[in-house]
DONULUM-511562 format. One record per residue (C-alpha): x, y, z. Coordinates in nm, 3 decimals. Layout:
<recs>
rec x->X; y->Y; z->Z $
...
</recs>
This chain:
<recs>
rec x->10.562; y->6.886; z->9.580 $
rec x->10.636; y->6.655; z->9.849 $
rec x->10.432; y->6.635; z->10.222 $
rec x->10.683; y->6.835; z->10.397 $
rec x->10.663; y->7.144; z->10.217 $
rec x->10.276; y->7.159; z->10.237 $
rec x->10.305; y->7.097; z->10.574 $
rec x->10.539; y->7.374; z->10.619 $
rec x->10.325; y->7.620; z->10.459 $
rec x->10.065; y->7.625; z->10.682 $
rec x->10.292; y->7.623; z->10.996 $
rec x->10.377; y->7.959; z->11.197 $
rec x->10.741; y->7.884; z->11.070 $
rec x->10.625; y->7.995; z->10.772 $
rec x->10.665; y->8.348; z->10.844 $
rec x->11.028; y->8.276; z->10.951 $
rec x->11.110; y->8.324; z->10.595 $
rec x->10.818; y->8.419; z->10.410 $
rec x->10.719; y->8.229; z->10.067 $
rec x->10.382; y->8.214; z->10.105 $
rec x->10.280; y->8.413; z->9.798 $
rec x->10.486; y->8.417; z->9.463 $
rec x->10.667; y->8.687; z->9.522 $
rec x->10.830; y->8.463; z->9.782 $
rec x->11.006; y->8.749; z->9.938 $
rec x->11.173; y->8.570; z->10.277 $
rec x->11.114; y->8.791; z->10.513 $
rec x->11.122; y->8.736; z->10.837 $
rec x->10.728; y->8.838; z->10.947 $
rec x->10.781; y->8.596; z->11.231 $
rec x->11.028; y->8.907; z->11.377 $
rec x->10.778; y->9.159; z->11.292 $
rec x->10.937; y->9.238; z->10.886 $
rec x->10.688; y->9.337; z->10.654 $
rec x->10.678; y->9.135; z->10.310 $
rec x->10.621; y->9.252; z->10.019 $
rec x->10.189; y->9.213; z->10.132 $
rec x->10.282; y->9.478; z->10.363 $
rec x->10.209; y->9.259; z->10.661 $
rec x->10.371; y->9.045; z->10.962 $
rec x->10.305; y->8.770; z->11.082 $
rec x->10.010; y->8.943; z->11.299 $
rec x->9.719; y->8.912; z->11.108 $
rec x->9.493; y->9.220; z->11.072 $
rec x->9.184; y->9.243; z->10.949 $
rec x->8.931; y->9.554; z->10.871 $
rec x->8.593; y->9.464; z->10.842 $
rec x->8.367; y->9.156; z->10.920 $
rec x->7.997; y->9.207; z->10.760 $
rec x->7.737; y->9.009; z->10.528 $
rec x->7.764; y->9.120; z->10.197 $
rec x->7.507; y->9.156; z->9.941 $
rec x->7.691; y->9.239; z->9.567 $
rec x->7.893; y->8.916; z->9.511 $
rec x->7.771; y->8.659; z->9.165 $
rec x->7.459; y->8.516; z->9.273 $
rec x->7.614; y->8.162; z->9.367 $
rec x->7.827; y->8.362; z->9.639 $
rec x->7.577; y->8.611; z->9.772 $
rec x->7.214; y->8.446; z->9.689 $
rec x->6.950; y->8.635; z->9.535 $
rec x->6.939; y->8.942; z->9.823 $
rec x->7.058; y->9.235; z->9.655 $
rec x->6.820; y->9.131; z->9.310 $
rec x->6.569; y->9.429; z->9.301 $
rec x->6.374; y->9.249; z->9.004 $
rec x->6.320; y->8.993; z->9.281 $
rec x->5.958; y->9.027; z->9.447 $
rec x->6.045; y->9.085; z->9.809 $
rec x->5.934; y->8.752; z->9.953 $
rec x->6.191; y->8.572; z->9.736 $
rec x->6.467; y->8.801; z->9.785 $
rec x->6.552; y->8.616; z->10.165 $
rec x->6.921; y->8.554; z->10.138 $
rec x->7.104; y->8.708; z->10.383 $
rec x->7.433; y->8.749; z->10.188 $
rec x->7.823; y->8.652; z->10.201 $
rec x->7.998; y->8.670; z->10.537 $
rec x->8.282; y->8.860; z->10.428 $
rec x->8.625; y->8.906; z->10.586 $
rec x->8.818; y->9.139; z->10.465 $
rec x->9.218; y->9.118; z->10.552 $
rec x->9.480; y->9.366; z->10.556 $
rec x->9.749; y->9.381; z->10.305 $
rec x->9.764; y->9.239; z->9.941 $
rec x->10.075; y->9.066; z->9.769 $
rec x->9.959; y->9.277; z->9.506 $
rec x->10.018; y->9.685; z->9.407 $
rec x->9.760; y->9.735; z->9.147 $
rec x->9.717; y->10.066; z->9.053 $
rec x->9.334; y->10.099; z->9.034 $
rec x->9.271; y->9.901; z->9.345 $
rec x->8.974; y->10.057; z->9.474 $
rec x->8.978; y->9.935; z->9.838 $
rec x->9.366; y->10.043; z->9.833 $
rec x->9.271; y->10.173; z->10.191 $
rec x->9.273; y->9.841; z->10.343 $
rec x->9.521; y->9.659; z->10.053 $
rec x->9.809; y->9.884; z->10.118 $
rec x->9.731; y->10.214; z->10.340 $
rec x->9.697; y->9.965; z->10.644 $
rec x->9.374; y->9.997; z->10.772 $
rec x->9.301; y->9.687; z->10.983 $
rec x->9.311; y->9.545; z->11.313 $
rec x->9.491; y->9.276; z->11.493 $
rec x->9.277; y->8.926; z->11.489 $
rec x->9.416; y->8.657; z->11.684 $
rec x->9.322; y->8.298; z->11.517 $
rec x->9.087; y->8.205; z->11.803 $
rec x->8.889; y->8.573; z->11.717 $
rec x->8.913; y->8.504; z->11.401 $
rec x->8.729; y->8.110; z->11.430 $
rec x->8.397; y->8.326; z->11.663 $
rec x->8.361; y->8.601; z->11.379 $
rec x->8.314; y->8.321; z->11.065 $
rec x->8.045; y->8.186; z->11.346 $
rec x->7.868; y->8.535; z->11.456 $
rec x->7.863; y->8.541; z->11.052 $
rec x->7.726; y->8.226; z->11.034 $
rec x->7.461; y->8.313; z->11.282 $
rec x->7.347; y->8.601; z->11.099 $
rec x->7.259; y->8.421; z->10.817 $
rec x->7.565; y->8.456; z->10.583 $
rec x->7.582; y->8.198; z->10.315 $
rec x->7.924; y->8.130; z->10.335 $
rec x->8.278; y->8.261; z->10.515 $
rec x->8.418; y->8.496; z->10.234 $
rec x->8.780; y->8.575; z->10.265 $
rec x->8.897; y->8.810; z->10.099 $
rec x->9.245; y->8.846; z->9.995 $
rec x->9.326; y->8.652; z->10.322 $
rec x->9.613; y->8.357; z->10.176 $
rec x->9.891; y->8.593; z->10.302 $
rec x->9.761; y->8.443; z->10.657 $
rec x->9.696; y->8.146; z->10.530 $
rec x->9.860; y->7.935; z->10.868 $
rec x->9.645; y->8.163; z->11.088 $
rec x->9.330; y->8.126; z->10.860 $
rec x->9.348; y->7.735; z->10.843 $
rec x->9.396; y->7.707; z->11.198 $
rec x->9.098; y->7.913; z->11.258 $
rec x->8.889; y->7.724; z->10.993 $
rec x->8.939; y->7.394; z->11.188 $
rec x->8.863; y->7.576; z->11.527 $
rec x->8.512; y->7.695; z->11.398 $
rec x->8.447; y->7.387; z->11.159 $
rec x->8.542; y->7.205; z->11.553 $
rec x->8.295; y->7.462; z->11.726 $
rec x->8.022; y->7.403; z->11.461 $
rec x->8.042; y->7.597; z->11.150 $
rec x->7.863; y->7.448; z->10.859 $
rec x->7.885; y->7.679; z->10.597 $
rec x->8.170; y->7.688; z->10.277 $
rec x->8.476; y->7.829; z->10.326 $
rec x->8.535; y->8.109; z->9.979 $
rec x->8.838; y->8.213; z->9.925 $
rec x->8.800; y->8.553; z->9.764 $
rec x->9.150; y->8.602; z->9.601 $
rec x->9.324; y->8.836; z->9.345 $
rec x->9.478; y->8.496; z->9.147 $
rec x->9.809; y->8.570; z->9.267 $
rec x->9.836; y->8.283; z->9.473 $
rec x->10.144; y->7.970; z->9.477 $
rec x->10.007; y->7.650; z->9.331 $
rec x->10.147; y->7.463; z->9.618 $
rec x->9.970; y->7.682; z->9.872 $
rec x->9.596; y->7.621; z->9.665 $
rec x->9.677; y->7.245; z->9.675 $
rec x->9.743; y->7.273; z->10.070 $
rec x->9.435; y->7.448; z->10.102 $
rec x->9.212; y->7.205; z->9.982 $
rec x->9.046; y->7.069; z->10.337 $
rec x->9.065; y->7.399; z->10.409 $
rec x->8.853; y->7.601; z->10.137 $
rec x->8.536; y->7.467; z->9.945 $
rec x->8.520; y->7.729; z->9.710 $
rec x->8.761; y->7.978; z->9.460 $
rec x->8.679; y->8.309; z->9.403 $
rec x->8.950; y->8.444; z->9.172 $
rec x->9.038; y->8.679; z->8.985 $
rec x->9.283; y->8.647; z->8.641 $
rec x->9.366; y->8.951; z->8.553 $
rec x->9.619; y->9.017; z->8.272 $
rec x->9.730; y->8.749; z->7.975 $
rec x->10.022; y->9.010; z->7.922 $
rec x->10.298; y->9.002; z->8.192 $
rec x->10.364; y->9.351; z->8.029 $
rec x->10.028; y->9.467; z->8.134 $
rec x->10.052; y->9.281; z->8.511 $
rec x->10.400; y->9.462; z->8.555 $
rec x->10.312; y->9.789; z->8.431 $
rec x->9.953; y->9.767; z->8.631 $
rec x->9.982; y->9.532; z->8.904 $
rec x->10.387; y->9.504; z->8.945 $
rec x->10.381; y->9.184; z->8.904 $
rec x->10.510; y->9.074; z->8.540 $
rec x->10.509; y->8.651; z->8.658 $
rec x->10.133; y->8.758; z->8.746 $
rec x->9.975; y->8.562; z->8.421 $
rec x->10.204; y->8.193; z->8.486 $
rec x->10.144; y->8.235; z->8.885 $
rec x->9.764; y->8.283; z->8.790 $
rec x->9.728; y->8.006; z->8.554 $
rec x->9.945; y->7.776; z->8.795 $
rec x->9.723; y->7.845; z->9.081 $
rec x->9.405; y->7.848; z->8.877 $
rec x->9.504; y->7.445; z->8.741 $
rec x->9.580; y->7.385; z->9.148 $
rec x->9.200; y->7.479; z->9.245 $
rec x->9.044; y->7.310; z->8.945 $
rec x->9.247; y->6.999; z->9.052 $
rec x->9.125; y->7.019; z->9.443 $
rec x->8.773; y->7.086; z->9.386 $
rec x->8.761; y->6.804; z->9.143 $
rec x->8.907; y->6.630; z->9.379 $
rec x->8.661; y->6.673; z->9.651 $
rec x->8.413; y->6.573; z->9.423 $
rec x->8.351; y->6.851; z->9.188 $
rec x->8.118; y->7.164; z->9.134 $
rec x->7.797; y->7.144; z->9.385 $
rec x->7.530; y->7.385; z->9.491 $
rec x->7.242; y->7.346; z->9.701 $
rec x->6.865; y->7.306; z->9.615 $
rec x->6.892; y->7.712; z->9.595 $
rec x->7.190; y->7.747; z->9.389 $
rec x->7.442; y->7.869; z->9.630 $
rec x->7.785; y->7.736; z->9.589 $
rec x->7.916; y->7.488; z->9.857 $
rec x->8.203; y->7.375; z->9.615 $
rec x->8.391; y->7.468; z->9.285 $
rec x->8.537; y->7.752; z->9.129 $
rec x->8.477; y->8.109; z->8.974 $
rec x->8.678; y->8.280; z->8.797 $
rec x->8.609; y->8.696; z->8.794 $
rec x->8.750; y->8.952; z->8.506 $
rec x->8.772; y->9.303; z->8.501 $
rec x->8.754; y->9.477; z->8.217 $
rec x->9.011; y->9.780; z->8.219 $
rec x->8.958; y->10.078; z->7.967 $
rec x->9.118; y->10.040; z->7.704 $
rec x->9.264; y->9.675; z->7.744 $
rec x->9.015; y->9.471; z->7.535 $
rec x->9.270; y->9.299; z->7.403 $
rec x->9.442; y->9.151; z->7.687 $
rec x->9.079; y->9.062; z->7.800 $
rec x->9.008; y->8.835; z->7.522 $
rec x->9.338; y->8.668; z->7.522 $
rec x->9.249; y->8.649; z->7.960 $
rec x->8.947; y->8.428; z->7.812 $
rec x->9.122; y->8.215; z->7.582 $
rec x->9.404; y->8.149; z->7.863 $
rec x->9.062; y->8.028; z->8.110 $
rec x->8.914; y->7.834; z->7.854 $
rec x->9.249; y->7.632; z->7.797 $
rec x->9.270; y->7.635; z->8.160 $
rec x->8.955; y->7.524; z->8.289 $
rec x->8.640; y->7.492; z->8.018 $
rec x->8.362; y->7.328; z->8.171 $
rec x->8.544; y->7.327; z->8.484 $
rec x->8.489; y->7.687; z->8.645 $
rec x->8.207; y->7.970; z->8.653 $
rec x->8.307; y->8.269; z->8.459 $
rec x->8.244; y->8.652; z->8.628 $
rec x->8.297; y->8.892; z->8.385 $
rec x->8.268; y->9.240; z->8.551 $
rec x->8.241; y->9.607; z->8.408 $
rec x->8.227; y->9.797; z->8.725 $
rec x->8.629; y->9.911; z->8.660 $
rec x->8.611; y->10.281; z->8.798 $
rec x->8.883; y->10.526; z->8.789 $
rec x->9.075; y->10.561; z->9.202 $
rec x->9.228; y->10.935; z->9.290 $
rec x->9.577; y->10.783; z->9.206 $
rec x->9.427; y->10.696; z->8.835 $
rec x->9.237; y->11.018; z->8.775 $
rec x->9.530; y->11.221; z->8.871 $
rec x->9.748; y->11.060; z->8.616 $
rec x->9.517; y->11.062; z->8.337 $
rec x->9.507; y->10.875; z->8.048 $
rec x->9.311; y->10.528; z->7.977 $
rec x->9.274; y->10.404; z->8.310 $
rec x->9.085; y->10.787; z->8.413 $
rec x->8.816; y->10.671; z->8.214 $
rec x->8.580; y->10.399; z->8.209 $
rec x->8.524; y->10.051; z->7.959 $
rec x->8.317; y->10.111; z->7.662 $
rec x->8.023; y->9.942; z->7.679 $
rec x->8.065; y->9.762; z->7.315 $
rec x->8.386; y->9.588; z->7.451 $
rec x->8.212; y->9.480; z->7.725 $
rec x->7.917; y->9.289; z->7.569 $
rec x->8.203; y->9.173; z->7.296 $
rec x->8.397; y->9.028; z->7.564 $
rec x->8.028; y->8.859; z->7.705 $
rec x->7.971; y->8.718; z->7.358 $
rec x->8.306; y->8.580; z->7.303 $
rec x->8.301; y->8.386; z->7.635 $
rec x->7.989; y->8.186; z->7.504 $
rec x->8.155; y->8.129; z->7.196 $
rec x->8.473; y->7.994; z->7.376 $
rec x->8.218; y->7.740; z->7.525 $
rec x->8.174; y->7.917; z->7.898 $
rec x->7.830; y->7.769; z->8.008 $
rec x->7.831; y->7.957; z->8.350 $
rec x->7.902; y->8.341; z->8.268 $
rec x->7.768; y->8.588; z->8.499 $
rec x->7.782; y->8.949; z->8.376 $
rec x->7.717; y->9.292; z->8.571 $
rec x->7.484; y->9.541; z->8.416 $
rec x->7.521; y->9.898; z->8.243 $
rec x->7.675; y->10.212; z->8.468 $
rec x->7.773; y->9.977; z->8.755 $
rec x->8.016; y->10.204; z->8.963 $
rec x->8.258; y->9.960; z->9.198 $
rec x->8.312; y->10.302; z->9.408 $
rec x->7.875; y->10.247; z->9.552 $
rec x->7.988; y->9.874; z->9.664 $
rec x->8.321; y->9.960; z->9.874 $
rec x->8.271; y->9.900; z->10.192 $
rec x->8.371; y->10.076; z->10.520 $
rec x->8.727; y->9.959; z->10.659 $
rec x->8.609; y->10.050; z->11.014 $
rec x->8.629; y->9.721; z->11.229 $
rec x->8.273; y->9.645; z->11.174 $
rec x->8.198; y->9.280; z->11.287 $
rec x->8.500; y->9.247; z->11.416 $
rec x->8.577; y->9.170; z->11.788 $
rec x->8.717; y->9.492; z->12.063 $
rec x->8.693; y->9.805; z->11.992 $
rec x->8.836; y->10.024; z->11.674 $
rec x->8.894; y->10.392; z->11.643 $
rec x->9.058; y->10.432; z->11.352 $
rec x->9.291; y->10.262; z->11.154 $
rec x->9.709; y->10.223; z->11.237 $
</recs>
């Protein structure tokens, strides 16, 4: 990977002939084509809020009800949440913003004073959430507010499926890697996600933000244990797909052991589009899998796992995609 190409990924000429993601589709966003994200080169965005149900290194302690109420303080993540996704998955739960186009034009200057009001209100961090298909706009507007004051991390909240190169030009850009890896099998990620390179891009990308935040100088939290640099890697567990889960684990651990948090989530619940068309993925993950899948990630050697409790429902923690936080007015979605 040579200087130029870096460079040229986080330039506006970019979107003359889009390969930003790995699906590297060369369109021409720049002349208002759609990639395969769904988006131009406009960048959109649907909501701008703190939020409190991210691993406790992301979000603090504020949404812990065991917590006596005078040590439950944090205010939260300051999450962003963009329009479009490189990604179809078929479960997505927050499909409205990912691929029904609910968003909002941001321009990068807008985009630079909403990390701040976040900031302001207390937010831990800048939480971007499936954002890298803007990623010219979104460093731009990074340096703006880091310019204008902002002192908090930079997260990018990301579904894995994410160039190597792109992570590696990234890395003045974002402190810390919020990512998912979702499939082992590119069977699985084709017949789930559409993506069947989904488990080598994921694995590239996943060795590219190991290598920056090592980099920079490794894994550090505060005196309170929120993350200000390093990586986490988050795993859903899909009905029925056990298998695929384990082998996700052994693929990390190869990957990065000792080098990257491990989120491993249960909260998988069934969309419309998945309870229409029956089968495993209208149902829910069976508990024993679950705490199987827990156990085997300590006996890979995972010293950071953070794991979600019984009956979590994703469906009580999706937010409203209705221009809150954002700046102008919004009333209703394109």
């Amino acid at each position: 990977m040579g200087f130029r190409e870096t460079s040229l990924l986080l330039s506006l000429a970019a979107y003359g002939r889009c390969e930003l993601c790995p699906r590297r589709c060369g369109v021409n966003r720049a002349a208002g084509e759609r990639g395969v994200c769904g988006e131009t080169a406009t960048m959109r965005a649907a909501r701008a809020a703190l939020h409190l149900w991210e691993e406790p290194p992301i979000s603090g302690n504020a949404a812990d009800d065991a917590l006596p109420a005078a040590e439950a303080r944090d205010a939260g993540s300051g999450t962003i949440f963009f329009s479009g996704c490189p990604l179809r998955c078929v479960y997505c739960q927050n499909a409205e913003v990912s691929a029904r186009g609910a968003g909002w034009p941001l321009s990068t200057g807008e985009l630079a004073r909403t990390m701040l009001a976040l900031e302001a209100q207390g937010a831990l961090n800048v939480n971007l959430v499936t954002a890298l298909h803007f990623a010219p706009q979104v460093a731009r507007a990074v340096r703006e507010a880091r310019e204008l004051g902002l002192s908090i991390p930079i997260v990018a909240n990301t579904s894995g499926y994410e160039r190597a190169e792109l992570v590696r030009a990234l890395a003045g850009t974002v402190d810390v890697w919020l990512t998912d890896f979702k499939y082992a099998s590119p069977e699985l990620a084709a017949r789930l996600s559409h993506a069947r390179d989904y488990p080598e891009a994921a694995s590239e990308a996943l060795e590219a933000m190991v290598e920056v935040v090592e980099a920079a100088g490794g894994r550090e939290e505060d005196e309170a244990g929120h993350l200000r640099r390093g990586v986490i890697v988050r795993h859903l567990l899909l009905p029925g797909e056990a298998s695929d889960s384990f082998a996700v684990l052994d693929r990390v651990a190869a990957l990065a052991l000792g080098r990257c948090d491990l989120s491993l989530m249960n909260q998988y619940t069934p969309n419309e589009a998945c309870r229409r068309a029956g089968g495993a993925l209208a149902g829910s993950v069976d508990d024993e899998d679950y705490e199987a899948l827990i156990a085997y990630a300590y006996e890979l050697g995972f010293e950071r796992v953070w794991w979600q409790e019984a009956g979590t429902v994703s469906e009580s923690f999706v937010p409203a995609f209705d221009g809150t936080g954002l700046p102008g007015e919004h009333p209703e979605a394109r």
